[in-house]
C-alpha positions as CSV (number, residue, x, y, z in Angstrom):
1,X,29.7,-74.8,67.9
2,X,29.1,-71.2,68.5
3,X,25.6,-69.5,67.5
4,X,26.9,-68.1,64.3
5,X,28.5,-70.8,63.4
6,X,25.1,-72.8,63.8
7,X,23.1,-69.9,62.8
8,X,25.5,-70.0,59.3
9,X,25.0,-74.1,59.4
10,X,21.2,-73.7,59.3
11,X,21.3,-71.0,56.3
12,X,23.2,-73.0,53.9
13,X,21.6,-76.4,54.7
14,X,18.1,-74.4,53.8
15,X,20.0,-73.1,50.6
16,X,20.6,-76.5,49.6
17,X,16.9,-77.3,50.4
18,X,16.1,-74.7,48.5
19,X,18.3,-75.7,45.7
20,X,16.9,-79.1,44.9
21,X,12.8,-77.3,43.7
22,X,14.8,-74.6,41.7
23,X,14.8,-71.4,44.1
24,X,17.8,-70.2,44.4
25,X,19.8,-67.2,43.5
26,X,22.9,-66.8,42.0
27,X,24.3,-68.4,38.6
28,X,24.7,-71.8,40.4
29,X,27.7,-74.0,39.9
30,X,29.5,-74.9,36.6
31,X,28.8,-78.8,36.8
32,X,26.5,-81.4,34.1
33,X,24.4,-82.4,37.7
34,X,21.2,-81.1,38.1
35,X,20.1,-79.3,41.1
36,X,18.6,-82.2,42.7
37,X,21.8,-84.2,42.2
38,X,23.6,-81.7,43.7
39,X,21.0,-82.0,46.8
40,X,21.9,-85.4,46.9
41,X,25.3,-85.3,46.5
42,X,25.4,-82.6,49.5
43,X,22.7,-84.7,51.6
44,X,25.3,-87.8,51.3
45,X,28.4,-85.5,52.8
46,X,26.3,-85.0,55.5
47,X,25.1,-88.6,56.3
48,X,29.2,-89.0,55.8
49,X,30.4,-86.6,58.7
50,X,26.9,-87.1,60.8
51,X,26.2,-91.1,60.3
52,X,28.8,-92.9,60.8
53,X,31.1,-92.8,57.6
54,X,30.0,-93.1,54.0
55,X,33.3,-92.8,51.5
56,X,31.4,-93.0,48.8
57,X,29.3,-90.3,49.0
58,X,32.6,-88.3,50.1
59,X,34.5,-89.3,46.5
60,X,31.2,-88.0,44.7
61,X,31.1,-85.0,46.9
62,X,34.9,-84.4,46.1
63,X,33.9,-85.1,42.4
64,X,31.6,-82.4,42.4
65,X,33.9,-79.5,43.8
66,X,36.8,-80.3,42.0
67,X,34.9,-80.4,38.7
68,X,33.5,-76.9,39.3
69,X,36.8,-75.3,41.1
70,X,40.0,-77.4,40.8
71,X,40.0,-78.9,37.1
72,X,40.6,-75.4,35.3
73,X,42.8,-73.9,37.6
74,X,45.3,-77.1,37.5
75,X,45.0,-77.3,33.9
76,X,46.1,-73.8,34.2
77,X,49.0,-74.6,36.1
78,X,50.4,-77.5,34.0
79,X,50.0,-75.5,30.7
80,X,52.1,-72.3,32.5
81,X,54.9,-75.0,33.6
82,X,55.1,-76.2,30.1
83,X,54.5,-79.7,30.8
84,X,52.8,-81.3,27.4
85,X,51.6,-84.9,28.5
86,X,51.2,-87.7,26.8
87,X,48.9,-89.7,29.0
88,X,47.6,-88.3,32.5
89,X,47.9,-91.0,35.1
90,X,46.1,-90.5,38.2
91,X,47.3,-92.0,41.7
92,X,44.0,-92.4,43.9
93,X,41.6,-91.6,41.3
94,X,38.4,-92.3,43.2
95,X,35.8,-91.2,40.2
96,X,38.7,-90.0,38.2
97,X,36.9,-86.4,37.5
98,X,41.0,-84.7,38.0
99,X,42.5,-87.3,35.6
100,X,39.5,-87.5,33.1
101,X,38.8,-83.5,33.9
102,X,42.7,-82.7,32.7
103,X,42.5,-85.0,30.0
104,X,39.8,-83.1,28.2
105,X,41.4,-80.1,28.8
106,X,44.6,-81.3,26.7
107,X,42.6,-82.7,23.6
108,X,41.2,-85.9,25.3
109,X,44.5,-87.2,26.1
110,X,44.2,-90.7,27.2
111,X,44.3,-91.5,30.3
112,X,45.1,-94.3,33.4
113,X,43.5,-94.1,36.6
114,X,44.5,-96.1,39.4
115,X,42.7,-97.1,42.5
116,X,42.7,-99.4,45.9
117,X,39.0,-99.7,45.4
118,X,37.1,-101.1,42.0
119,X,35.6,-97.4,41.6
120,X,33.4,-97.2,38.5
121,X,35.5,-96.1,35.2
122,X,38.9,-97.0,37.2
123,X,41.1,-98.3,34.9
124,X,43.4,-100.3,37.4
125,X,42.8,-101.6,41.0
126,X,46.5,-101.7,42.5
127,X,47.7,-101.0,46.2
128,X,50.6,-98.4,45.6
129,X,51.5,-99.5,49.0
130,X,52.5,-102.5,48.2
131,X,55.6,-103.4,46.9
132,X,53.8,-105.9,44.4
133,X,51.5,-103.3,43.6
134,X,54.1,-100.9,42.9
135,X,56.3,-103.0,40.6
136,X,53.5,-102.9,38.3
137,X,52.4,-99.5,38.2
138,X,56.0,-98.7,37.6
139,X,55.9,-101.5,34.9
140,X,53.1,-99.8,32.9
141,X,54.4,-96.2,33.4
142,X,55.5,-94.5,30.0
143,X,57.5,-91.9,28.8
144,X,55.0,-88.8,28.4
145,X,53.1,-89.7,31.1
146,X,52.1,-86.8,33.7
147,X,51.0,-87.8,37.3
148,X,48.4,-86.3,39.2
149,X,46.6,-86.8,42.6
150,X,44.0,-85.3,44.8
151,X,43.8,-86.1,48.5
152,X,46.1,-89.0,48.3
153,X,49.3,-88.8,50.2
154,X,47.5,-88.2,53.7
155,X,45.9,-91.1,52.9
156,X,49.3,-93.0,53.4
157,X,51.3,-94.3,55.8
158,X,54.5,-93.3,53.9
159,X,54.0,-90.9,51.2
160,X,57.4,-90.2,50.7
161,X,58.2,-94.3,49.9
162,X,55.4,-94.6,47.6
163,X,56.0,-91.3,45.3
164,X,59.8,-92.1,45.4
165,X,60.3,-94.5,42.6
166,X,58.4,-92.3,40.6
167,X,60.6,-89.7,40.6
168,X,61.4,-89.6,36.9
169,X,57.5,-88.2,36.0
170,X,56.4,-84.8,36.5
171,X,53.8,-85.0,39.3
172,X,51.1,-82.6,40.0
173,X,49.3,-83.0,43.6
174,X,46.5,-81.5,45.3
175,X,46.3,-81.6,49.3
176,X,43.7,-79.5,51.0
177,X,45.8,-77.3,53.3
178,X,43.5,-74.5,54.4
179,X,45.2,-71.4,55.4
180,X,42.2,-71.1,57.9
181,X,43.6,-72.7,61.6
182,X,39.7,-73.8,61.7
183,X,39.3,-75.5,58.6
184,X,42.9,-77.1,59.2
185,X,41.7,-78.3,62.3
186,X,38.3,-79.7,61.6
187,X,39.9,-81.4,58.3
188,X,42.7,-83.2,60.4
189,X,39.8,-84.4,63.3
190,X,38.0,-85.9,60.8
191,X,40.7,-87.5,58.4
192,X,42.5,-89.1,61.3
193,X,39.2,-89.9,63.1
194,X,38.7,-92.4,59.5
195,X,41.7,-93.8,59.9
196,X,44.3,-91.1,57.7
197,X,47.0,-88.4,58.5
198,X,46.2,-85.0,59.7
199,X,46.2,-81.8,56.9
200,X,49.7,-81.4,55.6
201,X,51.7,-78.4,56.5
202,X,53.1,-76.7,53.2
203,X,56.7,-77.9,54.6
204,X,55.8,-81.5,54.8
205,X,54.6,-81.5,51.4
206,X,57.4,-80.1,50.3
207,X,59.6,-83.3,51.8
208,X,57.9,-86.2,49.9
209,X,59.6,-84.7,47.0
210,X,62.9,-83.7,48.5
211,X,65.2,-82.5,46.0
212,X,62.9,-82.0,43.0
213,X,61.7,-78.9,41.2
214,X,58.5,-77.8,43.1
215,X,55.8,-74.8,42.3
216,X,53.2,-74.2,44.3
217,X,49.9,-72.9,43.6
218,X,47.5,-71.9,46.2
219,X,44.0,-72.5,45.6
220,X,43.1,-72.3,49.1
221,X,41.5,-74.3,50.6
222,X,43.6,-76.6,48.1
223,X,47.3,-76.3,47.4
224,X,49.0,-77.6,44.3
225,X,52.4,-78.6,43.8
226,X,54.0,-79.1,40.3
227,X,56.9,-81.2,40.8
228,X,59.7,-81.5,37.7
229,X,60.9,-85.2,37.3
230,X,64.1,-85.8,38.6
231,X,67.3,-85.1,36.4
């Protein structure tokens, strides 16, 4: 790290400090956590990157920044495309705050959200990588439904192959694809140091749903695709 870059490091880890007793300036973020929840969610990112791994406290971390920046902006998004769902089914929900999130935004719009791991609130524990798996998410999938995802496909050995037989759903995914070569860099170090793939580029998004309807939204360091269900 270079002095700034430390000197910056130092600032906002004191900020946080600061954050937890109250003194801090600006209007704060738009989340139900108090300040020392915040503090703690922000203390467990760092034992995350620092101690040795902590997934955990990385889904609660990603819960807090997608409530306060990512919810509205999708909902935004879907509503523009015209998409009027049903049901919002979420793919790797971890806490579930993008499916539950969405769903309030529609009119509390039930919702399904699916996991590998028996996260609190998750409404199904399946392994989309598995064929098994599969054959019953696809089972249980109705007409209506919208998919959505955050931070998923990297997480995959084959993207493409899981998304594929889901073609017939309008999909909205989330990857964090920094325009920054930095942030790009340090994201992909990490991921694949954990055992996942490296930060999409735009491109290779763009081929796990070759030959469907995509926009894109950038929300960088996030970037959104809305893909129409296949014909």
């Amino acid at each position: 790290m270079e002095k700034k870059e430390l000197d910056q490091l130092y600032h906002l880890l004191r900020r946080s400090s600061n954050l937890a007793d109250g003194h801090t300036k600006g209007p704060g973020l738009k989340t139900t956590l108090t300040p020392g929840e915040q503090v703690s969610v922000i203390y467990g990112l760092c034992r995350h990157l620092l101690a040795g791994g902590d997934y955990s406290a990385l889904i609660r971390f990603s819960m807090l920044y997608g409530e306060c920046f990512l919810v509205d902006p999708v909902y935004e998004a879907i509503r523009s495309r015209g998409w009027k769902p049903e049901r919002i089914v979420e793919f790797g929900a971890g806490l579930g705050w993008l499916g539950r999130g969405l769903a309030a935004k529609f009119g509390m719009l039930p919702t399904l959200l699916v996991d590998k791991r028996p996260w609190p609130l998750i409404d199904l524990v399946l392994d989309l990588e598995f064929d098994v798996d599969k054959a019953d998410m696809f089972n249980r999938m109705k007409v209506g439904d919208v998919i959505v995802s955050s931070e998923l496909l990297h997480c995959l050995d084959d993207p493409y192959e899981v998304m594929a037989d889901f073609a017939k759903w309008p999909t909205a995914v989330l990857e964090y694809i920094p325009e920054d070569d930095d942030f790009r860099d340090s994201y992909s170090t990490q991921t694949v140091r954990y055992g996942a793939g490296p930060a999409f580029r735009i491109d290779s998004l763009r081929d796990v749903f070759k030959g469907r309807e995509i926009t894109t939204v950038d929300l960088d360091p996030f970037f959104l695709m809305l893909i129409e269900p296949c014909k």
